[in-house]
SEMI-216139 format. One record per residue: x, y, z of N, C-alpha, C in turn; residue in one letter. Coordinates in pm, whole numbers, plus 50000, padded with zeros to 5 digits. Layout:
N
XYZXYZXYZa...
This chain:
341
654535165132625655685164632534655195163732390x654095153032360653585148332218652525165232203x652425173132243652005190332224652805197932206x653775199832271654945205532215655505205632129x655435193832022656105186831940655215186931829x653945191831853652935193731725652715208231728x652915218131784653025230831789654255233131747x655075227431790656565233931693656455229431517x656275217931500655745217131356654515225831262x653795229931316652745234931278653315248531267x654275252031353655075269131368656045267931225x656755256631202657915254431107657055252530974x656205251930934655145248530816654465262730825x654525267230907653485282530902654685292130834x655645291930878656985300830876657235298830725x657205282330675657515278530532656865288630441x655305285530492654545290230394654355302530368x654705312130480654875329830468656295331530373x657235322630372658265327930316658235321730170x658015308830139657465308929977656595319229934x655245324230004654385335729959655545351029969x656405353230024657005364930000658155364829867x658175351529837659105349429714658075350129607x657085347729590656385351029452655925363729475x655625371029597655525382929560656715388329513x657585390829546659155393929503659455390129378x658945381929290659055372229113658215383729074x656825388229144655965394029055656215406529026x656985414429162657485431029153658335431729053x659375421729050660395420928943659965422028822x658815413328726658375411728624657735427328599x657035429928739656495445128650657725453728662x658505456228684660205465628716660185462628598x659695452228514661065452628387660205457228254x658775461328298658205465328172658155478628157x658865481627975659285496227966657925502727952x657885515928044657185526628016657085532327873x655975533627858655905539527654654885550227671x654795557827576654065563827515653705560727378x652385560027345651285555927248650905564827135x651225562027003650145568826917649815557326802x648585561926731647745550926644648015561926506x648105547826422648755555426294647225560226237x647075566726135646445574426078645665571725966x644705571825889644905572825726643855586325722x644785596625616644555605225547645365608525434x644175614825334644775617925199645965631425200x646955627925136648215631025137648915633924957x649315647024884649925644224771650875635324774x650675628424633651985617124634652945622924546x653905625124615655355636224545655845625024553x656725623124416657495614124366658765625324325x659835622724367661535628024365662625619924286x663075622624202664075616824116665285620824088x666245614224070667155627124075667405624623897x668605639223853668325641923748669685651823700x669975649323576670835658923517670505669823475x670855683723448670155692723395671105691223219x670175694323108670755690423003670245700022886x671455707422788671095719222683669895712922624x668855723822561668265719522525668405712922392x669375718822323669515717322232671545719622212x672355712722161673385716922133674345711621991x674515715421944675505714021810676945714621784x677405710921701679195706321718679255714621559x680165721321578680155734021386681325726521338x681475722321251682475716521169682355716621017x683055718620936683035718420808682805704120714x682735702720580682165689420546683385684220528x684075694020478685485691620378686665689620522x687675677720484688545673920597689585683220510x690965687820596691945689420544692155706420479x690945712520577691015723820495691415736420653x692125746220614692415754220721691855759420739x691735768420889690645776720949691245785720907x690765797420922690765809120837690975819120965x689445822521025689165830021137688155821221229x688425822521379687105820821491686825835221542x685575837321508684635851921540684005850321713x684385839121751683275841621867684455829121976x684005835722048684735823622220683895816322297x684355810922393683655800422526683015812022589x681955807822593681115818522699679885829422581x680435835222496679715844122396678285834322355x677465845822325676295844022313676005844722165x675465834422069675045837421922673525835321935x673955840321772672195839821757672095829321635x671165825021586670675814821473671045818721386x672135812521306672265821021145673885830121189x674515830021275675575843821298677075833921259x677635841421130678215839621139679785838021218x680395828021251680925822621375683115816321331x682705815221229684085808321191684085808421037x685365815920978685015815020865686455802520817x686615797220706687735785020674688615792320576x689625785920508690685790920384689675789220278x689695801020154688685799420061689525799619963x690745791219920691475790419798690675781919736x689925770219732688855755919733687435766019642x687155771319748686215779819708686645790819577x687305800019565687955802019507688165798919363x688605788119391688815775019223687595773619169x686575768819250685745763519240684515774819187x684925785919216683965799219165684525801519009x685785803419036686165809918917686145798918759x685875782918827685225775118732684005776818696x683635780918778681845780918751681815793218651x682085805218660682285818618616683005814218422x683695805618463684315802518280683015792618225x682575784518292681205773718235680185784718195x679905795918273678525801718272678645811318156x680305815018121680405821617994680485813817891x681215800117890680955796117804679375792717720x678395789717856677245785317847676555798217713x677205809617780676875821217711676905821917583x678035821117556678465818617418677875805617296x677385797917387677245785917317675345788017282x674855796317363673155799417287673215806617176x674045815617187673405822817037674125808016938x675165806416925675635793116824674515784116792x673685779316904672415769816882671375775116836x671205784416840670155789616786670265793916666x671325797716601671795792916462671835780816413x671695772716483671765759116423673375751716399x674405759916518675935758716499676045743716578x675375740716728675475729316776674195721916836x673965712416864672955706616891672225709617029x671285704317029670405708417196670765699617275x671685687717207671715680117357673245688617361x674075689417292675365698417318675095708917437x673985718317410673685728617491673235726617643x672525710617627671785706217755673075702217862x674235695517775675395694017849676015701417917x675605714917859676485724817904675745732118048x674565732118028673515738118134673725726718288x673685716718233674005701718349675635708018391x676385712918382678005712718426677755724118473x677145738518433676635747918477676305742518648x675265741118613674325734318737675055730818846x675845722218831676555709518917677805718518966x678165724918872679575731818953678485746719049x677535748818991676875759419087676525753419249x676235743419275675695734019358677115731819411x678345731919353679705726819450680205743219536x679625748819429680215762319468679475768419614x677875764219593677245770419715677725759619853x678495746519838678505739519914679835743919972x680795743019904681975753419941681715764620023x680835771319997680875785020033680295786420193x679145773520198678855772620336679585763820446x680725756020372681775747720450683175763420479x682805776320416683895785720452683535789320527x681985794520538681185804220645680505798320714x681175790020846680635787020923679115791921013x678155787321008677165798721118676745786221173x675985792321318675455788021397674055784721381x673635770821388672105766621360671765770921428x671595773021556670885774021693671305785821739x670315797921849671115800521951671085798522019x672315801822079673205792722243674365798122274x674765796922354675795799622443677155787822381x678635795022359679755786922294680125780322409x680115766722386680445758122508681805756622526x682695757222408684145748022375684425753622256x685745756422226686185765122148687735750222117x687995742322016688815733321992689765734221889x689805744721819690875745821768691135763921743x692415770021678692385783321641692665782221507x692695798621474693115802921342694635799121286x694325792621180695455786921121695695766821135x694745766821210694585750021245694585743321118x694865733521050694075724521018692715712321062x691625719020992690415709721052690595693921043x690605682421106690665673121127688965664921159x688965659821289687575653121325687095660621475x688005667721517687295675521648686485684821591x685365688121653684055701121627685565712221634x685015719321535685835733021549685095743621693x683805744521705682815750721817682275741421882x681445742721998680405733822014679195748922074x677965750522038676855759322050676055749422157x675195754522263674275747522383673205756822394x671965752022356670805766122407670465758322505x670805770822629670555767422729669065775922794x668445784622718667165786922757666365784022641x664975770222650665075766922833666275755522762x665805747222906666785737222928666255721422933x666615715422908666015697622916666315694023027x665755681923106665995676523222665175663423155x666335652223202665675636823142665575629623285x664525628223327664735613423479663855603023436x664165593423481663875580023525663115579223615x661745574223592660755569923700660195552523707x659855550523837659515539423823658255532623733x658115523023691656725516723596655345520823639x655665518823802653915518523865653445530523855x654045544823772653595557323815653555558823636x653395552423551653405552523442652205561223345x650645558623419650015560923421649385573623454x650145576023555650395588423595650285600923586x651685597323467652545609023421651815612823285x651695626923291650995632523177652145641523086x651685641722988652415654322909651705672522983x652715680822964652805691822991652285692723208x652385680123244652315684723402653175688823436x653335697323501653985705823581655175699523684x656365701323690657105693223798658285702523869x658305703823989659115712524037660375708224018x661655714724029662975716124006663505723924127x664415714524187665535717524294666935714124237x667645723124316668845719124243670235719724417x671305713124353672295716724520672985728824527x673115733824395673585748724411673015758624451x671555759124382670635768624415669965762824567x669875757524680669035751724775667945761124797x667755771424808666875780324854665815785824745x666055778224605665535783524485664805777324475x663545771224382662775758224321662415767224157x662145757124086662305762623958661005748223935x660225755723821659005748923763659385746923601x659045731823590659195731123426658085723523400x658055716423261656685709223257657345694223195x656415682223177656465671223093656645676522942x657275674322866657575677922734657365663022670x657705650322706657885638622616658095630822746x657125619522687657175603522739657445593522676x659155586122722659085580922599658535568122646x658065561722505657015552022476657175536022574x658615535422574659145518222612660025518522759x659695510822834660045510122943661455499222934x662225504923025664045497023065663755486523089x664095475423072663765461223123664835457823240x665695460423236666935462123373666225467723518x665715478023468665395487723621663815489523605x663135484623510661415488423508661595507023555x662065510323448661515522723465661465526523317x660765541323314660685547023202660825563523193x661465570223091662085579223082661515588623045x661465601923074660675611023100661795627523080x661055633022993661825646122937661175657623007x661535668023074661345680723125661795689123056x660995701123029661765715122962661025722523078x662025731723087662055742123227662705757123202x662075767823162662565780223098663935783323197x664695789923155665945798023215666395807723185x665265818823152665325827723101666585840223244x666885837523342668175841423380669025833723413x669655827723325670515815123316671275809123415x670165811923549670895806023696671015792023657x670345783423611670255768523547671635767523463x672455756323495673195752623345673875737123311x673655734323201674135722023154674995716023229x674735701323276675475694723421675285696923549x674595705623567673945707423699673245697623780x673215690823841672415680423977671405682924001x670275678423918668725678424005667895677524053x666705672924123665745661224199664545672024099x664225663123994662495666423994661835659924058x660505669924106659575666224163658395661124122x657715652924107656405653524013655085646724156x653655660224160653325658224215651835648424107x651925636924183650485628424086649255626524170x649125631524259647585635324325647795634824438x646225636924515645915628824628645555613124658x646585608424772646165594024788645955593424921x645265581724914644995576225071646225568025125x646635576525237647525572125295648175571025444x648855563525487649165554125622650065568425705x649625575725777650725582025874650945576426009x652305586426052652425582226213653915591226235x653675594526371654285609426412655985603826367x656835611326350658375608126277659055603126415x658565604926581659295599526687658775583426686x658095582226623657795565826587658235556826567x659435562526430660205554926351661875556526394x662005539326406663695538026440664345538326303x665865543826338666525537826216667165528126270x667555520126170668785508326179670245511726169x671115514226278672375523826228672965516126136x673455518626041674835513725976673945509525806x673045511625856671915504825689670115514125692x669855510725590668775522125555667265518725575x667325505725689666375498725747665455507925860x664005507225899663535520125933662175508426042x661905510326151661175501626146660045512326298x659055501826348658375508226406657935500626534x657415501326656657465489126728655585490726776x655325480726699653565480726725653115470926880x652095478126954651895475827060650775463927062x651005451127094650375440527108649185438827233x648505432927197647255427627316647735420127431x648515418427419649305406827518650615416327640x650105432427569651565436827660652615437127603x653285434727463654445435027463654205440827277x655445441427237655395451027114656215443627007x655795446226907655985438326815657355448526726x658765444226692659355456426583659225449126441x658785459626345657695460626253658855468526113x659315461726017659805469025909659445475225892x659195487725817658415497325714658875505225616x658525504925521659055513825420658175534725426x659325537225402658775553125426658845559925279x657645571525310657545577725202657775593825240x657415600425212657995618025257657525620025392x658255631825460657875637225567656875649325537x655825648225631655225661325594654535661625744x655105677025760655345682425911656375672626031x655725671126124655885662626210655355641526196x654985643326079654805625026054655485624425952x655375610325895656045601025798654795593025730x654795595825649654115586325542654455571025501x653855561325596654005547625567653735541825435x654535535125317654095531825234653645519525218x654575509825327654145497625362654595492825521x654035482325540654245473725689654025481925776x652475488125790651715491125867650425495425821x649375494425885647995496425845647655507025971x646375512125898646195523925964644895517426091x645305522826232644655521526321645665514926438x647005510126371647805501626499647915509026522x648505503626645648985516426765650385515126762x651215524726779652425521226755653155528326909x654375529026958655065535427038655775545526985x655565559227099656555570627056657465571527119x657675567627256658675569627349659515552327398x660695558427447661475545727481662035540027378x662315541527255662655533227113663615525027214x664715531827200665775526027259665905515027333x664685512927373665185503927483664075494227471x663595492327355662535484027299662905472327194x663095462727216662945449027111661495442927025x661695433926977660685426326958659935416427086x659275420227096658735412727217658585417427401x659575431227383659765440027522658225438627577x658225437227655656865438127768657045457727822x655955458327789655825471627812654285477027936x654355488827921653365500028017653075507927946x651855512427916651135522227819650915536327930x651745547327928650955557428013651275569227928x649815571927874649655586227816649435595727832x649655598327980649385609628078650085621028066x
């Protein structure tokens, strides 16, 4: 009986112990079930141009507002419209010349009198400062007269293209530009770059031009002016482009991204299936593969695409290994499987 009774115990302790050992095997299948399958790549460093993109207004190079000196005086004639093309010097708008006018036909009675009054002095009829008086009023009404005459005959300093046409014939001039003139070949482009590229930026380098109208176009201009003092708000500093437009696909107000390329640098890649976005915000990150099995998600700031990678600018160094496959279904800390097969 006392055998029976130690064989059945020894059976109930044997039975225990097979079925605790089939429960940790069963804990351990589970733990590997739950580690995501990945695929592997190690980021990079190679030298890469550093294209810097800004965006940008396109802006006349030059433009002028035609107005007369004299307020209160009527337009006469406008010779030219919105759209017409002048040249430097063309006359463009002429004003009422009754002003002018007065102002000639005074000069014309001084210059005879002036006439009359040399031979008298030179007889000894009036004095030299008498005569000097007369040459000074001469003078001064000649000087009102040529000023008149270029407040009648409007011309164009510049040429350019008529932007705005603000009043007509018969107006009275007030404080609006009677014209406004824009040379639009070439053309100015002003952007804003950041401080750290300060150094950089040279006069007459070269910077490409994109625009949203043209997409399929690129247009080359150069550095023209750096100006000297940097924004204290935004640490940046301002930077002038002239860019020919000699077929005036370019025009004043136009939307632009210059490009400015400032060398080769050494720099961080890794293939573009690498990088997650963050939906709803402009957060970009990467999930680096740990010694321990599990993966780390990793901020990063990005810099251009070129081909199939991304240019890391920060929060990653070159040699991690990062994951290409599975984003989705990857956290901070996911326990993973490396198979690059």
């Amino acid at each position: 009986m006392k055998k029976n009774l130690v064989l059945a115990t020894a059976l109930i302790a044997s039975l225990a112990m097979v079925g605790c050992g089939g429960k940790q095997n069963q804990s351990v299948a589970t733990i590997e079930s739950e580690k995501v399958l990945i695929k592997t790549a190690a980021a990079v460093s190679a030298e890469v141009g550093q294209l810097v993109e800004v965006t940008a207004n396109i802006q006349p190079y030059k433009q002028n507002s035609i107005t007369p000196a004299v307020q209160g005086v009527r337009i006469d004639r406008i010779l030219v419209d919105v759209g017409d093309y002048v040249s430097k010097g063309q006359l463009v708008a002429t004003m009422d010349p009754i002003q002018y006018n007065q102002a000639n036909t005074q000069l014309l009675n001084l210059e005879a009198d002036l006439a009359r009054m040399t031979p008298v002095f030179e007889a000894g009829g009036i004095s030299a400062q008498q005569l000097e008086a007369m040459k000074t009023q001469v003078s001064v009404q000649r000087d009102a007269v040529a000023n008149l005459k270029k407040n009648i005959e409007l011309r164009s300093p510049i040429s350019g293209v008529v932007t705005a046409r603000n009043a007509e014939a018969g107006d009275m001039f007030a404080n609006m530009p009677i014209l406004q003139v824009m040379q639009i070949n070439p053309l100015k482009i002003t952007a804003s770059i950041s401080e750290k590229y300060f150094s950089k930026v040279k006069l007459n380098m070269p910077v490409e031009i994109a625009t949203e109208v043209l997409p399929d176009e690129k247009f080359t201009g150069k550095v023209s002016l750096i100006y000297p003092a940097m924004d204290a708000a935004t640490r940046t500093f301002t930077v002038e482009i002239t860019i020919p437009n000699a077929g005036n696909k370019l025009r004043p107000g136009m939307f632009a991204r210059a490009i400015f390329n400032l060398g080769e640098v050494q720099s961080v890649l890794v293939p573009d299936v690498a990088v997650k976005r963050q939906a709803g915000t402009a957060e970009r990150a990467v999930f680096v593969v740990k010694e321990d099995g599990t993966v780390e998600r990793r901020v990063v700031e990005l810099g251009r695409q070129i081909d199939k990678n991304y240019v890391i600018l920060s929060g990653l160094e070159a040699g991690e290994v990062v994951s290409i496959t599975g984003l989705s279904k990857l956290e901070d800390g996911t326990a993973i499987e490396v198979s690059n097969n």
